[in-house]
N, C-alpha and C positions, 0 to 999 in steps of 0.2 A: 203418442202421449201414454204415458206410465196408467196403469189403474191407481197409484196410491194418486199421480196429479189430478185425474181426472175426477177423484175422490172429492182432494184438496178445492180446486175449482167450486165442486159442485155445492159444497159443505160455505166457502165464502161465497159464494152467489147470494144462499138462503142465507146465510147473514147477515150480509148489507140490506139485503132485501127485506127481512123485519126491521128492521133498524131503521130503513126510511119508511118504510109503512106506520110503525109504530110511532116513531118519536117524530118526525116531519108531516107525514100525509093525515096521521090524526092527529098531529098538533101536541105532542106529549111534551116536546121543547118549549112550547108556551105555557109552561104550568099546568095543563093539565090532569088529571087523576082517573085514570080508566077502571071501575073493579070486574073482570071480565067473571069470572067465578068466583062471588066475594064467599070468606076470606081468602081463598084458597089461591087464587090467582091474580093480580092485580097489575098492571101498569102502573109505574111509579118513573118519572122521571131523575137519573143519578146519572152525572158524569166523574169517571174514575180516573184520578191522575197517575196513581198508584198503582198497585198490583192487584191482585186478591182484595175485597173487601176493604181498598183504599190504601192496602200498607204501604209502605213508604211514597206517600203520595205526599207533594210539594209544592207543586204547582211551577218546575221550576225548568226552562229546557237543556238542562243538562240531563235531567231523568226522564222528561219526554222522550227525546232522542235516544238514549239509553236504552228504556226498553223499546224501542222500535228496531234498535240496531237488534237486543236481544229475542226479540222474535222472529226476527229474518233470519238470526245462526241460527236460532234453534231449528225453526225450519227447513232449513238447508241440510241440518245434522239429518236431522230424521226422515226428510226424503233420501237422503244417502245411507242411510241405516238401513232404511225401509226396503232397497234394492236387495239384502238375502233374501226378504219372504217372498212367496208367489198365493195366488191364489185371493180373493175377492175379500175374506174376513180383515185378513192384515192389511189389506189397502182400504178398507174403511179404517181402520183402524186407524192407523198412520195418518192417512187422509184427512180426518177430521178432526187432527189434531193440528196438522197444517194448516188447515182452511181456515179453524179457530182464531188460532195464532195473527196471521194472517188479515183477517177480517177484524181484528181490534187494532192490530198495527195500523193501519189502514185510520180509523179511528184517529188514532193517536197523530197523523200525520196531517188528516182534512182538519180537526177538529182542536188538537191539542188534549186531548181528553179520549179516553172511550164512553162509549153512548150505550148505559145500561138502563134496563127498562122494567125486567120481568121482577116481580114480589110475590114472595108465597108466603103466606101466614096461615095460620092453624089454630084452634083451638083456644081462642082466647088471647093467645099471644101474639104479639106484632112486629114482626121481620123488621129490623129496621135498612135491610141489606138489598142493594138490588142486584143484577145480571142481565146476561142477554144469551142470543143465542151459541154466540162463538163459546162462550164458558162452559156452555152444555156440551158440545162436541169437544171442545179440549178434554173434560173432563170424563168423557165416555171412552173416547181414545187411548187416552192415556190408563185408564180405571182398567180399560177391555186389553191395551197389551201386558200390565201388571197381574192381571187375573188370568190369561191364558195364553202369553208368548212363551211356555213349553210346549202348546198345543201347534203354535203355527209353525206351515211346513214353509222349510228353507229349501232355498236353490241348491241343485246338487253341485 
């Protein structure tokens, strides 16, 4: 197994894994309201039909489907992409954008929805937005090869 798969795996492990911790084992699909670090951190219960922050969310399954098929290419792109780099940075990298991906698709197939949880608010103001974990790794991934894929070293 590849390090970006092994990456991939390990990154959707830990995200099903809060996902039924958070929303199932403590009951967050029942309505309820966690503030782990109020304001700062909170459990909130949001299923996302959509993309991002709900965009073009419908409720409908032809875009269920849709992005599930579009996380699988994408996925597949970029473990294929991901074969010039070498080295542990780039397959986190990579990795955790699959695993992300991956781990909401997944969502979207058990559920018809993805299963967002995490709220962060601040200073008086109040997020009305949630997430979870896979969005954190997508977007570290993605942030980490955009900010330093001049830096990673390619296969000769």
């Amino acid at each position: 197994m590849s390090k970006t798969a092994l990456i991939a795996v390990v990154t959707f492990l830990i995200d099903q894994f809060t996902k039924w911790y958070v929303v199932f084992y403590l009951r967050l699909v029942d309505g309820r309201e966690i503030d782990v670090i109020p304001p700062l951190l909170n459990f909130r219960m949001g299923w996302n039909d959509g993309i991002n922050f709900g965009l073009f969310g419908n409720d409908s399954e032809i875009m269920r489907w849709g992005l599930i098929t579009l996380a699988v290419a994408i996925s597949v792109g970029v473990l294929w992409y991901s074969r010039q780099f070498t080295g542990w940075f780039a397959a986190i990298l990579f990795g955790c954008v699959i695993g992300g991906a991956l781990g909401n698709a997944l969502d979207r197939v058990i559920h018809g929805a993805v299963a967002d949880f995490l709220n962060m608010s601040c200073c008086g103001w109040q997020n009305p937005s949630v997430f979870n974990v896979a969005d954190i790794f997508v977007f570290a991934g993605a942030f980490g090869f955009i900010f330093f894929s001049e830096k990673l070293p390619k296969k000769a």
